[in-house]
C-alpha positions in Angstrom: 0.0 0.0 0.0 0.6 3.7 -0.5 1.3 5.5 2.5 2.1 9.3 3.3 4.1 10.9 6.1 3.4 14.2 7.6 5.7 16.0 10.0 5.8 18.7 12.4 7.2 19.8 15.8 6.8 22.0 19.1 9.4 24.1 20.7 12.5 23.4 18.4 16.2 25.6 19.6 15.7 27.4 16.2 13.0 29.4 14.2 13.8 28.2 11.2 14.3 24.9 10.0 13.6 22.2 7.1 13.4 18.3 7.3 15.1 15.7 5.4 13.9 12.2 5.2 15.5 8.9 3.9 14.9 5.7 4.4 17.1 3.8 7.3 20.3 3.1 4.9 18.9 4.1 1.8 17.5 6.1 -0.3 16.2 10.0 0.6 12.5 10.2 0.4 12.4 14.3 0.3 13.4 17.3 2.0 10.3 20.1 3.6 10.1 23.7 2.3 11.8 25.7 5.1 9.2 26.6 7.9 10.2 30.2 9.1 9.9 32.2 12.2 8.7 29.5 14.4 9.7 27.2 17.0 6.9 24.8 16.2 6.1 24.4 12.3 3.6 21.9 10.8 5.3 21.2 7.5 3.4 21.1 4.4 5.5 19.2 1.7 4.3 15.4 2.5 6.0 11.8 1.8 4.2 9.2 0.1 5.9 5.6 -0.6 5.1 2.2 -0.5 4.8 0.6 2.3 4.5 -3.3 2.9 2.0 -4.2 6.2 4.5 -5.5 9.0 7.6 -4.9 7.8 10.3 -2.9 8.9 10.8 -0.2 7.6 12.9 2.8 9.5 13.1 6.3 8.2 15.7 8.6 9.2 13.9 12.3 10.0 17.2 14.9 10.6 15.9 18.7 11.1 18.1 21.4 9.7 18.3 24.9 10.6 17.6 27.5 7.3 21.6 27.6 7.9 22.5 24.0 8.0 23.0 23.5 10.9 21.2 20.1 12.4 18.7 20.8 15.4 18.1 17.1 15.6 17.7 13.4 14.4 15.7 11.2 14.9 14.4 7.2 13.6 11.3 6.4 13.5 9.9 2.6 12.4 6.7 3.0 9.8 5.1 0.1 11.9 5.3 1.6 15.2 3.7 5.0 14.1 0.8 3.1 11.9 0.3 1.0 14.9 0.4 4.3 17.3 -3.0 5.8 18.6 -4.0 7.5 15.4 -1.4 6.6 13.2 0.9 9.5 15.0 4.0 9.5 17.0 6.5 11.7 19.0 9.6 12.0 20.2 11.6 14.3 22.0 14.5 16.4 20.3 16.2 18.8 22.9 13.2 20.4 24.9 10.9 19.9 22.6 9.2 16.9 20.4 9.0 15.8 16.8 5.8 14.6 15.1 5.2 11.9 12.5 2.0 11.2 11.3 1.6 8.0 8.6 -1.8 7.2 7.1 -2.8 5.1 4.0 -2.6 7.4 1.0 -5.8 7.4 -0.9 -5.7 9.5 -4.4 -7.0 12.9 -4.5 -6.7 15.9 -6.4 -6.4 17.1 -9.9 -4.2 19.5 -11.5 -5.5 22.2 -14.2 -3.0 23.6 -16.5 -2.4 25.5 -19.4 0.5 26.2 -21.9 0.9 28.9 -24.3 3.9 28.6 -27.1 5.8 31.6 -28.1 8.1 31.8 -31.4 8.3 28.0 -31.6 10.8 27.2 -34.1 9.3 26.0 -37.6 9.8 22.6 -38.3 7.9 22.4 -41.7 9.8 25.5 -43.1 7.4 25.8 -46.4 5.9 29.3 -47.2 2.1 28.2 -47.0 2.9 25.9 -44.4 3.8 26.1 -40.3 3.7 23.7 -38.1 1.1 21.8 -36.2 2.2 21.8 -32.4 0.9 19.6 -29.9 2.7 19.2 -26.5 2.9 15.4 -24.7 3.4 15.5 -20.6 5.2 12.1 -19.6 6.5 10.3 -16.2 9.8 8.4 -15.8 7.2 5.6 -14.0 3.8 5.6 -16.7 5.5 7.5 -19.5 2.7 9.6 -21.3 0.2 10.8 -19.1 -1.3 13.7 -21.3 -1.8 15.0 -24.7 -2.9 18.1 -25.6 -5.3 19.0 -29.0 -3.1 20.4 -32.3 -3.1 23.7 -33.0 -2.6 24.1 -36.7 -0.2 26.6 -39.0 0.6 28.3 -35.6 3.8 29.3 -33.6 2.4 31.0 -30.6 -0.1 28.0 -30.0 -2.7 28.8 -26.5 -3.9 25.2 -25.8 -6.7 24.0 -24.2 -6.5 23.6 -20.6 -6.1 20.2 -19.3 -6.5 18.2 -16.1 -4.4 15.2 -14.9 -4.7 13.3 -11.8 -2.1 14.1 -9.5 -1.6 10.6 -8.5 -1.1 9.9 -11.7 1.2 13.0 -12.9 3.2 12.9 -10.1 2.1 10.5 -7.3 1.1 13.1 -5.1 4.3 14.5 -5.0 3.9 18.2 -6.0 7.9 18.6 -6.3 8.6 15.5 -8.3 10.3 16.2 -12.1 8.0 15.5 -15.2 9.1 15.9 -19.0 6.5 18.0 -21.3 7.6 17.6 -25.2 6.0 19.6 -28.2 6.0 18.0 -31.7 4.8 18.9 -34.9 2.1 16.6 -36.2 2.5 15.3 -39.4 -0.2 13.2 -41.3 2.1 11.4 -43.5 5.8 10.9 -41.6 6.5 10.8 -38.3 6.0 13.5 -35.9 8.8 16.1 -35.3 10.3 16.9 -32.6 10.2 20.3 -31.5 11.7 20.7 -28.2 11.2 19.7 -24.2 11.6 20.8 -21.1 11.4 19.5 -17.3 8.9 20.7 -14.8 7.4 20.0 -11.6 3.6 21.0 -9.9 5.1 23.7 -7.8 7.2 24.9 -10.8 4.3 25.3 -12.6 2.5 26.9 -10.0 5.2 29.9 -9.4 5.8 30.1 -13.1 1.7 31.2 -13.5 2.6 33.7 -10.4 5.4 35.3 -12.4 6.0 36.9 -15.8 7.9 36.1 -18.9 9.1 33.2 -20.8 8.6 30.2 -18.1 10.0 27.2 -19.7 12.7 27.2 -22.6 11.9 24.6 -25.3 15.0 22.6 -25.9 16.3 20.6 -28.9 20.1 19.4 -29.1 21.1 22.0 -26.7 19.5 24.5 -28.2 16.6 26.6 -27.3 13.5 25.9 -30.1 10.9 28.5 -28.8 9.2 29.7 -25.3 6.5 28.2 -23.4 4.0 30.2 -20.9 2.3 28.7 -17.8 -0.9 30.6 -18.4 -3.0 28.2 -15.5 -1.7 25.9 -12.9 -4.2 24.9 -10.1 -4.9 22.3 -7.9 -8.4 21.3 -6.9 -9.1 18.3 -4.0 -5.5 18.5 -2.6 -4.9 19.3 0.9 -1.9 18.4 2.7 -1.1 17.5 5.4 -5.3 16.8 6.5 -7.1 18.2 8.9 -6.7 15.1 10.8 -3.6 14.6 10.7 -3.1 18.1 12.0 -5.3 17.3 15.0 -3.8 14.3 15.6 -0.3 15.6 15.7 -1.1 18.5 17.9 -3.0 16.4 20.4 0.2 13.9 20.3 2.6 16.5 20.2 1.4 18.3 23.5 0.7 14.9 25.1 4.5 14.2 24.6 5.6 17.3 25.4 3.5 17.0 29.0 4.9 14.3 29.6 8.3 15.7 29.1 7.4 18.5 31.3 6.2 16.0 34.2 9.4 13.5 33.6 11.3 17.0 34.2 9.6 17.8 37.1 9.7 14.4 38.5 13.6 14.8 37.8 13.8 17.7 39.9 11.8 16.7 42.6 14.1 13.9 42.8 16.6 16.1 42.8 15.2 17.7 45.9 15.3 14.8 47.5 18.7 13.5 47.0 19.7 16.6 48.1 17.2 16.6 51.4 18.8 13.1 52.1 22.1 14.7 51.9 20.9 17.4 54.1 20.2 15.0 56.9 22.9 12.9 56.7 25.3 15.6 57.3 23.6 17.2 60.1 23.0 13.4 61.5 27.1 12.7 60.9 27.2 16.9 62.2 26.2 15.5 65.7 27.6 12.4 66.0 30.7 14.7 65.9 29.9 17.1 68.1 28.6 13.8 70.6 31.9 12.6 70.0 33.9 15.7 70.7 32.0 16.2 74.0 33.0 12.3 74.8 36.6 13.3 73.9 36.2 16.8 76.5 34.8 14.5 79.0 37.9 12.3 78.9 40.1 15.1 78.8 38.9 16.7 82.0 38.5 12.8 83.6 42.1 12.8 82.6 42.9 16.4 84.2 41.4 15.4 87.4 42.9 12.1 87.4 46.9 13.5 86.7 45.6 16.1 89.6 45.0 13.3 92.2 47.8 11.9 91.1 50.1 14.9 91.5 48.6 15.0 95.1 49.2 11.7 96.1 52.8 12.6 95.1 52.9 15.8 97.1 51.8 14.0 100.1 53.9 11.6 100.1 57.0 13.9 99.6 55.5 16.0 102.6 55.4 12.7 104.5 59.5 12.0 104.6 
């Protein structure tokens, strides 16, 4: 099965800080955006693999400062968190607490697009005729997942707007790299290259934010033409969910209670130790001072006792 990892914190040493994730010796599974100015983020970039039920599988979670500099690590096993109190555990790091969440990941979401070619290069170079562009969106893991309509005789094509699955385009990965490739459509040879590029959701998305030429069109090393992001949307895609929100902050503050009472519990014991030692010296404190009065009463017991004796001697000179 599919599952997918969410990840936040509470009370980290640093107010900015990003997660990487890999698999216990092995591969990396992703890295966060950078949460800023806060001690306790809720990360939106999720992790979704494939999980077999019961096995072990460990992931190594290390939190970076924006810097570099690590805040913590921890491992967590996939079983243990799926078999935690709503699929959610925590752990301490420094004062504070990291979150996993892990829940089977059910497809959801679409993704709405929309190119728009500028100055794409010729291929059929004929005076009457231009070429017919169409543009083909593939995946290293299902290869061609879209196809748009043909515009033809046209160099500055606007498609249609499309929609593609997310789990499809990119497993639900909104960072992961997918190749979109124009060609010219011919009805009697094969079709013509005319260029490609590589792209990602979240690239998409910024370039529709932004200005200008998005994507360069490349052929051989050599740039073919200009493509536009005119749309990029998602629709049914919400990461991480409402309940896994809920459940990490209700875990989170559990753990970091406990942490709290474990600390307190420390320092009461503390106290105690030190209480103990308290006593002990003022009990050894007066066995001293009972022993130094012993030690005066022999010394005067021994005064009086070289005094008789000095008397007796006395005496007994007197008595000669």
């Amino acid at each position: 099965m599919k599952v997918q990892l969410s990840l936040s914190a509470i009370d980290l040493a640093n107010l900015n800080s990003v997660v990487e994730v890999k698999f216990l010796g092995g591969d990396e599974i992703g890295v966060t955006e950078v949460a800023s100015d806060t001690p306790s983020p809720t990360w939106s970039k999720t992790f979704i693999f494939d999980y077999d039920d019961g096995a072990f599988v460990g992931l190594n979670v290390d939190v970076l400062g924006d810097d570099g500099q690590k805040i913590g690590k921890e491992i967590f096993d996939v079983s243990s968190i799926i078999g935690a109190k709503g699929g959610t555990e925590a752990k301490q790091m420094g004062n504070g607490v990291i979150i996993a969440h892990l829940s089977e990941y059910v497809e959801s979401g679409t993704f709405e697009f929309q190119f728009e070619g500028k100055k794409l290069e010729d291929t059929e170079k004929w005076f009457f005729n231009k070429s017919d562009p169409y543009f083909v969106v593939e995946t290293v893991e299902s290869g061609e997942v879209y196809r748009s309509e043909t515009l033809r005789d046209n160099l500055n094509p606007t498609w249609s707007a499309g929609i593609v699955a997310l789990m499809t385009l990119c497993g639900g990965d909104l960072d992961k790299i997918f190749t979109v490739t124009t060609y010219d459509e011919n009805s009697k040879d094969e079709d013509e290259k005319m260029g490609s590029f590589e792209t990602s959701v979240n690239k998409m998305i910024s370039g529709a934010q932004g200005s200008g030429v998005d994507f360069n069109l490349v052929l051989n090393g050599e740039i073919k033409g200009g493509v536009y992001v005119k749309l990029a949307t998602l629709s049914g895609y919400q990461v991480p969910s409402d309940a896994a929100r809920k459940n990490m902050s209700t875990v989170g503050a559990a753990k970091m209670l406990k942490l709290e009472v474990d600390r307190m519990d420390e320092a009461a014991k503390a106290a105690v130790q030190v209480v103990a030692e308290a006593e002990a010296a003022a009990i050894e404190a007066d066995a001293a001072a009972e022993r130094a009065r012993a030690a005066e009463k022999d010394a005067l017991l021994a005064v009086d006792t070289a005094k008789a004796a000095a008397d007796s001697a006395a005496a007994a000179v007197d008595a000669l």
